[in-house]
C-alpha positions, -999 to 999 in steps of 0.1 A, spaced: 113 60 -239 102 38 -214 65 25 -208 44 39 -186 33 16 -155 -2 39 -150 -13 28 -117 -50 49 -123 -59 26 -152 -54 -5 -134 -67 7 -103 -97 15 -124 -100 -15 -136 -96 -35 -99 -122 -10 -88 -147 -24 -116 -137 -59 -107 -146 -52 -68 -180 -32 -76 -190 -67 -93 -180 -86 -63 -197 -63 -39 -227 -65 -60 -230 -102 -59 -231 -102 -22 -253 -75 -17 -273 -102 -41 -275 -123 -10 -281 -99 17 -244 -94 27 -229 -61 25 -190 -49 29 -184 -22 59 -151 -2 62 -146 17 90 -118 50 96 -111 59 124 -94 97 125 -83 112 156 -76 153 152 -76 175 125 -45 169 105 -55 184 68 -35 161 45 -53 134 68 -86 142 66 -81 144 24 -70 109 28 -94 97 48 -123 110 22 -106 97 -9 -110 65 9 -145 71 14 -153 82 -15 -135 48 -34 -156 27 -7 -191 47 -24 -178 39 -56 -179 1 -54 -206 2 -31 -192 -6 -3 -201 9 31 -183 32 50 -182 45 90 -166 75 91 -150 80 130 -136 114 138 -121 115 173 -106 148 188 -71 160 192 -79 160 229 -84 123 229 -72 101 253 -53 64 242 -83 47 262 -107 67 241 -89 54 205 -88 20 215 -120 20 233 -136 30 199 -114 1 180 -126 -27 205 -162 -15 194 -155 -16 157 -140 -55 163 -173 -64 178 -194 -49 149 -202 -75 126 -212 -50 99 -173 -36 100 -151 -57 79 -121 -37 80 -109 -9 100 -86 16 90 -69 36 114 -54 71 101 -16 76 109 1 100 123 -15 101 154 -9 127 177 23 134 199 20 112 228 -6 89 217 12 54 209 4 40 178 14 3 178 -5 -3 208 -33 10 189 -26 -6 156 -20 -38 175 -57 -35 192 -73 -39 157 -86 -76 149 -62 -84 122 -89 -101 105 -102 -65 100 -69 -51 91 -69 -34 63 -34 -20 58 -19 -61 62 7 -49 84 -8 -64 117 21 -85 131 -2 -117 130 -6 -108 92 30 -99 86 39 -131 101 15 -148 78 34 -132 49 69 -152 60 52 -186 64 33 -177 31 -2 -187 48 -33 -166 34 -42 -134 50 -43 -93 43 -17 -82 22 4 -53 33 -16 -26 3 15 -11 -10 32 -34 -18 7 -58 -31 -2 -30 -54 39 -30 -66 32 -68 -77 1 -61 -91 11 -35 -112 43 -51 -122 22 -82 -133 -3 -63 -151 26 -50 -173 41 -79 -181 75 -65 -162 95 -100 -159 99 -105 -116 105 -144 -117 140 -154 -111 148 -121 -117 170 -97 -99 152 -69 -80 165 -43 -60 142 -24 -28 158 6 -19 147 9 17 133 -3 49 101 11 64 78 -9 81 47 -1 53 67 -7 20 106 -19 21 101 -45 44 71 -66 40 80 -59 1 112 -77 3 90 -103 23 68 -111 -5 88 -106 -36 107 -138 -20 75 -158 -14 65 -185 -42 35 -166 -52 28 -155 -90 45 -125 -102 71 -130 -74 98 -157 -64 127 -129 -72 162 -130 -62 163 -92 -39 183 -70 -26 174 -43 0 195 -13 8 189 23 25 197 56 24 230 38 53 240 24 19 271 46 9 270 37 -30 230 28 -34 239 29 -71 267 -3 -71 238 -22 -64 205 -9 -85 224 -7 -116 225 -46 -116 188 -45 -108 163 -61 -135 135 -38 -109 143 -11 -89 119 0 -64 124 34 -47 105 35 -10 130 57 5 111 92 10 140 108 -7 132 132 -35 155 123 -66 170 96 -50 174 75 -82 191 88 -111 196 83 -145 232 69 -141 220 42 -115 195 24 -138 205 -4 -161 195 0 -197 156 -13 -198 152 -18 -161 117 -18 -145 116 14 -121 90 22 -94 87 52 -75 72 41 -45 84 66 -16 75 106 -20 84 133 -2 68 174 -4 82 202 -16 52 228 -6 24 217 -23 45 192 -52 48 154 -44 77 146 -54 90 114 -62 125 92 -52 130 89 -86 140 117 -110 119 124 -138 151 123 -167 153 79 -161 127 75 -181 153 80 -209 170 51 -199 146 24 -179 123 1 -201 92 8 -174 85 36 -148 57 44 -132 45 85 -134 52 108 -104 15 109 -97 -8 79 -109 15 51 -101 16 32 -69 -9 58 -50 -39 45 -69 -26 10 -64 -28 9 -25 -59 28 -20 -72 -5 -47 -59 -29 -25 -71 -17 8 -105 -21 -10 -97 -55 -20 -81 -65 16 -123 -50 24 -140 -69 1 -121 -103 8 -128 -98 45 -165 -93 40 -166 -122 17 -146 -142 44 -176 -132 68 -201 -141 46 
């Protein structure tokens, strides 16, 4: 039976970590600020957007909560953005996705300061990412390598196949789990749902990381014998998350992270940390 990668525990433990760091500013008269910005009333949204308040309360952090209308306009988003970059009491700014119909989202993304960007996947910080220069870390997938680290799951050297190519996980993934960093510097593959025999290529995999969107996507037959599995992309079925990677291969992989509690709790931790580091930075 393979060993459980529990992404709540570690996250738990990052949280900790962060409260302490928070704390020692606020010991100096500096405080963290984190600032949402949610435009409409999109219900899965809105939950999202008060998990993440609620994680910024329990580190003491502070939060601005920015609820905008479904009526508007692009100049009105981006008009509230350029205020946020100009507040030196925001650190980071998270801007809730999707947007809605008609309202274009890279210019808005793109109108963040990406020294307030939270998420890591400003182009500026994405380009940081390929020449390895410091910045924001895209949060996904720097909670992947965190998680993999914490559990001892061998990534140097090793071979480690992404299965996708979105612009939040697959990609900037593949980006760092090539840099010289610790817990990196793997030799990877990344294929797609395009890929006409996805399975060829995971079952030479050392890791296999799922960020396809495709429920079930990864199955038992496709996984090498003690292989390190993450389920990073979901997909809904009604109310039930599912995950691209079918419950049954934790018979055969030697790690796996849970449907729920794996990578989720991971990059709501790292958006905090991508937070706290800019509010340090500005202190």
């Amino acid at each position: 039976m393979a060993t459980l990668l529990d992404g709540e525990r570690l996250a738990a433990r990052m949280k900790m970590e962060l409260a302490d760091r928070v704390a020692r500013l606020a010991a100096i008269g500096r405080s963290v600020g984190l600032a949402t910005v949610l435009v409409g009333d999109d219900g899965p949204s809105a939950k999202y957007v008060s998990m993440k308040h609620a994680d910024c309360a329990a580190i003491g952090v502070t939060s601005y909560d920015h609820k905008l209308p479904a009526t508007a306009t692009q100049s009105d988003v981006e008009a509230l953005i350029d205020d946020l970059n100009a507040d030196p009491a925001v650190h980071g700014i998270l801007v809730q996705l999707p947007l809605p119909k008609g309202m274009n989202e890279e210019q808005v993304l793109l109108r963040i300061d990406p020294s307030k960007d939270v998420d890591g996947l400003h182009p500026v910080n994405l380009g940081k990412l390929v020449l390895g220069a410091p910045g924001p870390l895209p949060c996904t997938p720097a909670g992947i390598v965190e998680l993999l680290a914490a559990y001892e799951v061998p990534v140097e050297g090793r071979h480690v196949v992404i299965v996708g190519r979105g612009t939040t996980i697959g990609r900037p993934l593949g980006l760092l789990l090539t840099s010289k960093r610790a817990g990196c510097n793997a030799a990877v593959t990344q294929v797609h749902t395009g890929v006409s025999d996805i399975g060829s290529y995971t079952r030479t995999a050392d890791v296999i990381i799922a960020a396809a969107g495709v429920a079930g996507l990864i199955t038992p037959n496709m996984v090498a014998s003690g292989a390190a599995v993450v389920g990073a992309g979901t997909s809904w079925n009604g109310t039930k998350l599912l995950s691209d990677v079918e419950e049954n291969v934790k018979e055969v992989a030697g790690w796996i992270t849970p449907r729920i509690g794996g990578v989720g709790p991971m990059t709501r931790a790292m958006l905090l940390k991508n937070a706290v580091l800019a509010g340090e930075r500005a202190s």
